[in-house]
Backbone as ProteinMPNN parsed JSONL, in Angstrom:
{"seq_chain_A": "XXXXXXXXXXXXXXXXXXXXXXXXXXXXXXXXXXXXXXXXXXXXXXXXXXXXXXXXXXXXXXXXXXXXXXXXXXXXXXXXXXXX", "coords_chain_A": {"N_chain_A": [[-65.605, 108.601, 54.104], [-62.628, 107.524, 54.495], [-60.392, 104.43, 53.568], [-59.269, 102.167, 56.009], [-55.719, 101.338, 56.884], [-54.963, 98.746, 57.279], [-56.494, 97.653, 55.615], [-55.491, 98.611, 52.762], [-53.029, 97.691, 52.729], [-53.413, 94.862, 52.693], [-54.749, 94.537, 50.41], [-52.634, 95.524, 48.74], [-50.742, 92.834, 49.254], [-52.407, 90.785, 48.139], [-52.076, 91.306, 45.117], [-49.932, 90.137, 43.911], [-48.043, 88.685, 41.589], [-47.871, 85.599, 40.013], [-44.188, 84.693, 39.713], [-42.396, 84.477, 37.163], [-41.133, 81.886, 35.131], [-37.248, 81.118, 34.238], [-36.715, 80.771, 30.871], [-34.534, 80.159, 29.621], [-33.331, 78.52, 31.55], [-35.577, 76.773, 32.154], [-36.249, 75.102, 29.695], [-33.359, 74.098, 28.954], [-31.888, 74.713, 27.308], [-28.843, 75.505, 24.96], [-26.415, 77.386, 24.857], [-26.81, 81.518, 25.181], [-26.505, 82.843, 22.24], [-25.314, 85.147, 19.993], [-25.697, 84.77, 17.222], [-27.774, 83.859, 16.971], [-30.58, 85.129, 16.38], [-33.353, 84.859, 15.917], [-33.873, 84.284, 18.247], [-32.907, 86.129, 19.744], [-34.52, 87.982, 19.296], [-36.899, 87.48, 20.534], [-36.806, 88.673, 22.908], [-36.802, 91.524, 22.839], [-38.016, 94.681, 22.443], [-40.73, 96.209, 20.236], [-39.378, 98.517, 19.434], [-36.853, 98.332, 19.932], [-35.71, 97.664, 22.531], [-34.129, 96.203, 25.37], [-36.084, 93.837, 26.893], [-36.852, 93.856, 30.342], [-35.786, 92.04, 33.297], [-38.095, 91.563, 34.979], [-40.392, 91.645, 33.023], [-39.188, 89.585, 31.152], [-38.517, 87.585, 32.587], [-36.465, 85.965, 32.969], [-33.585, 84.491, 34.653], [-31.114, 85.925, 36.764], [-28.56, 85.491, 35.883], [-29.155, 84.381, 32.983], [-29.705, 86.732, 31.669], [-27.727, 88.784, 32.11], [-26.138, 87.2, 30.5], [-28.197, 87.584, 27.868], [-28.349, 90.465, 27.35], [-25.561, 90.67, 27.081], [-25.52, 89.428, 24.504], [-27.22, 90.146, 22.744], [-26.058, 93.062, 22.428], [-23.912, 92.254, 21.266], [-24.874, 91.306, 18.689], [-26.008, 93.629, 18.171], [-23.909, 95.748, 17.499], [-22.686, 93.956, 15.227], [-24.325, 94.434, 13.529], [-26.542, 92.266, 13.228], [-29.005, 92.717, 14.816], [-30.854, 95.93, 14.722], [-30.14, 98.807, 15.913], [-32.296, 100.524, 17.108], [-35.776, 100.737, 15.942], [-37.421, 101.024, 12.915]], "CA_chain_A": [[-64.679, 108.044, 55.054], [-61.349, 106.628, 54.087], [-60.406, 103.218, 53.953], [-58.666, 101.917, 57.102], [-55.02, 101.003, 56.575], [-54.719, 97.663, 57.341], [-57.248, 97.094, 54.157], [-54.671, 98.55, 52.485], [-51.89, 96.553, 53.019], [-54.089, 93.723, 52.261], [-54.605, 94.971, 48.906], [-51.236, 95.512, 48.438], [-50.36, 91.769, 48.898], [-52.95, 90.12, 46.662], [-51.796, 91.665, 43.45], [-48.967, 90.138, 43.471], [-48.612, 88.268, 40.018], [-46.926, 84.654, 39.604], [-43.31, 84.538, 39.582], [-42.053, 83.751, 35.565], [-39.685, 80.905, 35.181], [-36.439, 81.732, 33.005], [-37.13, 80.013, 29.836], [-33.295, 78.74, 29.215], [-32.959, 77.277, 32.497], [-36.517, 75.362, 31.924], [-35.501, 74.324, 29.057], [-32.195, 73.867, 29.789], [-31.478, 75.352, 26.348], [-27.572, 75.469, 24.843], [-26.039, 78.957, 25.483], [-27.167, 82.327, 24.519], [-25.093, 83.216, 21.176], [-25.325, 86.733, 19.369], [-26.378, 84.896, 16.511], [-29.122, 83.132, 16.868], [-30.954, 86.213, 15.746], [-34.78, 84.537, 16.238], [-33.917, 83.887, 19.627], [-32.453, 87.269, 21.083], [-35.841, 88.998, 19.034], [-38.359, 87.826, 21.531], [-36.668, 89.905, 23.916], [-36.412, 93.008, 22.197], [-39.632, 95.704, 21.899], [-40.474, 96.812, 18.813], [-38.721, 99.706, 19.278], [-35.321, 97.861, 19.576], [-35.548, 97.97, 23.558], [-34.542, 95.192, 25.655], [-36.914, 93.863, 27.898], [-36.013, 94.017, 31.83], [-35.884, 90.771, 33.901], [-39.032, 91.251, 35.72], [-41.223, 91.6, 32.332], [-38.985, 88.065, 30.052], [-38.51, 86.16, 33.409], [-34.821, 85.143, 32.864], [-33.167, 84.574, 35.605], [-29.776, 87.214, 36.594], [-27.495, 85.098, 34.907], [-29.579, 84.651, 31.539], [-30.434, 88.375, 31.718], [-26.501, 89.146, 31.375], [-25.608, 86.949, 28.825], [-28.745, 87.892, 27.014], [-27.873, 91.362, 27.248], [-23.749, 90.951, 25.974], [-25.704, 88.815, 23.222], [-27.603, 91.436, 21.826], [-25.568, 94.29, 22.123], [-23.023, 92.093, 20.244], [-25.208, 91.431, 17.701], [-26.243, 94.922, 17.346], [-22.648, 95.754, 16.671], [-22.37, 93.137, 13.35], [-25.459, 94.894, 12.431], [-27.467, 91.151, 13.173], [-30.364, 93.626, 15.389], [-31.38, 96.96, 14.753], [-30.267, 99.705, 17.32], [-33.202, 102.074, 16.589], [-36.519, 100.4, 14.843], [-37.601, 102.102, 11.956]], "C_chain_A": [[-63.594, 107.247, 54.312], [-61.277, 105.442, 54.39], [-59.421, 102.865, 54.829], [-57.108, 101.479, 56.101], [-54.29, 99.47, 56.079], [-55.992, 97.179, 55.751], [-56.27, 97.565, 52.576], [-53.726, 98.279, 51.789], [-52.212, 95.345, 52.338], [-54.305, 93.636, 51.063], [-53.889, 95.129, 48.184], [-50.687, 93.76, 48.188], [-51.458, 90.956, 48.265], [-52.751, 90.152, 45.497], [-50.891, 90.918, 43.552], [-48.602, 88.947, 42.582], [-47.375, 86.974, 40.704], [-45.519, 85.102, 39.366], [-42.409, 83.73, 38.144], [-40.788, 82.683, 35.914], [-38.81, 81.244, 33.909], [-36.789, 80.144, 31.902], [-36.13, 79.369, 29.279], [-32.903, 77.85, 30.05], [-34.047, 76.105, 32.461], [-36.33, 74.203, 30.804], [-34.321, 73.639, 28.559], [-31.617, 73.654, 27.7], [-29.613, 75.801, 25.872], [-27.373, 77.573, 24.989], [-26.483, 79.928, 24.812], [-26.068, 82.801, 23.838], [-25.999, 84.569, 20.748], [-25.94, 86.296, 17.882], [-27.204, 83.959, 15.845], [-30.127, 84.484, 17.387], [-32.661, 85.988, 16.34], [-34.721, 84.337, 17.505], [-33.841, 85.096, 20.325], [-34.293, 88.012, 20.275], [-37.567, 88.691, 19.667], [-38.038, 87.999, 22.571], [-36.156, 91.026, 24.271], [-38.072, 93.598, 21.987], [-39.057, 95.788, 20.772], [-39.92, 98.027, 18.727], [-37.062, 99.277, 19.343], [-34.883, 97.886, 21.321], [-35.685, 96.344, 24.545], [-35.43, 94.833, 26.749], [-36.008, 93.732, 28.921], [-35.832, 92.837, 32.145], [-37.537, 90.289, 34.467], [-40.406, 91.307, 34.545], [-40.527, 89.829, 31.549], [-39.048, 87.161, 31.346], [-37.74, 85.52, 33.691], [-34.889, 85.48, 34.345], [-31.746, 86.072, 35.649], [-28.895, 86.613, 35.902], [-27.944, 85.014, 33.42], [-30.155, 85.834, 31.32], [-29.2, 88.963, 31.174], [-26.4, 89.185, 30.353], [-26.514, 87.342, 28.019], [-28.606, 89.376, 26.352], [-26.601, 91.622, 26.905], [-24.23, 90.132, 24.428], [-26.146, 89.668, 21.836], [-27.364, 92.432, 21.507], [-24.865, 93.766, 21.23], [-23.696, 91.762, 18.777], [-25.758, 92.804, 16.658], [-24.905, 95.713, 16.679], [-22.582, 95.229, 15.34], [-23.435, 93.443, 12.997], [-26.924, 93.276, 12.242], [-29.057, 91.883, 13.358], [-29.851, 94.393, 14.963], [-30.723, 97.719, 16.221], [-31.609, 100.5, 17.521], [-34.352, 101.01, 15.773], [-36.656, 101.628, 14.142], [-38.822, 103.036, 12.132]], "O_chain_A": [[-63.897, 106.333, 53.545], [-61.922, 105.058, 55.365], [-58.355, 103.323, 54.417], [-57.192, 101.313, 54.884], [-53.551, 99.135, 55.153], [-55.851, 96.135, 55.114], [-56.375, 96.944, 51.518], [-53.509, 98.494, 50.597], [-51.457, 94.821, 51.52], [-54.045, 92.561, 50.523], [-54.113, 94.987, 46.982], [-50.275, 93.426, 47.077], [-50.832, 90.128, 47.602], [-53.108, 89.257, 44.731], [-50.862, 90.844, 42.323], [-49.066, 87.938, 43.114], [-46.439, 87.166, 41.481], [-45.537, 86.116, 38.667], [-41.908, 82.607, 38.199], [-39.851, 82.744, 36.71], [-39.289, 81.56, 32.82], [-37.002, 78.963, 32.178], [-36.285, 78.349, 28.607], [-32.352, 76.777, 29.802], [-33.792, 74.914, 32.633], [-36.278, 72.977, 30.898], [-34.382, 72.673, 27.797], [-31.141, 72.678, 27.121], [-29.129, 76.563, 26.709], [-28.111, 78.544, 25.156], [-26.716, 79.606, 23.647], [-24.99, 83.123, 24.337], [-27.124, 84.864, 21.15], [-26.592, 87.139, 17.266], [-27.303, 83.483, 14.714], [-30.349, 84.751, 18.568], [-33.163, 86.823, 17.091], [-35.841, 84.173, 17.987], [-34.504, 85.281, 21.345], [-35.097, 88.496, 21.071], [-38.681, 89.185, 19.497], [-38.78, 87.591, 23.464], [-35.508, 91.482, 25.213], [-39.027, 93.004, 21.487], [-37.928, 95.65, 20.303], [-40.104, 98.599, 17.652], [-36.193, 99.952, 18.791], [-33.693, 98.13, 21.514], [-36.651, 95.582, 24.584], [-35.503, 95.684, 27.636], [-34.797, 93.556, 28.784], [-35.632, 92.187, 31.119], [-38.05, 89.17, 34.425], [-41.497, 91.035, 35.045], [-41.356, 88.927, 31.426], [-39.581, 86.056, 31.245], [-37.857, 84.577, 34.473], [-35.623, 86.199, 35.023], [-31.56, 86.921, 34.778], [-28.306, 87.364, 35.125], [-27.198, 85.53, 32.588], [-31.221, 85.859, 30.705], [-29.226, 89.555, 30.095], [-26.429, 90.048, 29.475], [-25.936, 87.656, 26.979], [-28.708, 89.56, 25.139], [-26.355, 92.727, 26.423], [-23.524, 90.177, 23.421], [-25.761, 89.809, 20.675], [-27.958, 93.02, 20.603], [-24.843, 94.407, 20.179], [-23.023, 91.97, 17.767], [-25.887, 93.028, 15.455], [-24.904, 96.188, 15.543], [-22.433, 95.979, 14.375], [-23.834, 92.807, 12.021], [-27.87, 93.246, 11.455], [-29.998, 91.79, 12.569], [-28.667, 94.284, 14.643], [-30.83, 97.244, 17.352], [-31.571, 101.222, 18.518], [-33.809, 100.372, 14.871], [-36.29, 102.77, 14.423], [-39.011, 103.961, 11.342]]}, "name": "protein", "num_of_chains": 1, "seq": "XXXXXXXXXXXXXXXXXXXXXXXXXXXXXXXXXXXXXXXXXXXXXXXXXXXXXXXXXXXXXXXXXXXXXXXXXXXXXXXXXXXX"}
């Protein structure tokens, strides 16, 4: 016998995980630059891929700039496009 629907549903809203806090607005951290190099690389995979919002936690505005930070650093060659 299948499980009713409404059990479900119910199952559906329990998973649903804590809400991350962005980590420059908590710390209320000076602006994201291109080269501060140790900073943009804990939110890069090891494959050279940046993480999304809903895996680092930034908010939409530190998600941008983190994203024009790191492309610009991948330009001057600071990051990697491609790991090895």
């Amino acid at each position: 016998m299948a499980a009713t629907p409404k059990k479900k549903a119910a199952a559906k809203k329990e998973r649903r995980p804590k809400r991350k806090v962005c980590t420059f607005c908590a710390e209320k951290l000076p602006p994201i630059n291109y080269k501060d190099v140790s900073r943009l690389r804990k939110f890069i995979s090891e494959r050279g891929k940046i993480f999304p919002r809903r895996i680092s936690g930034n908010c939409a505005r530190h998600q941008r700039d983190l994203t024009t930070s790191v492309k610009q650093a991948r330009i001057i060659a600071f990051l990697p496009f491609v790991s090895e």
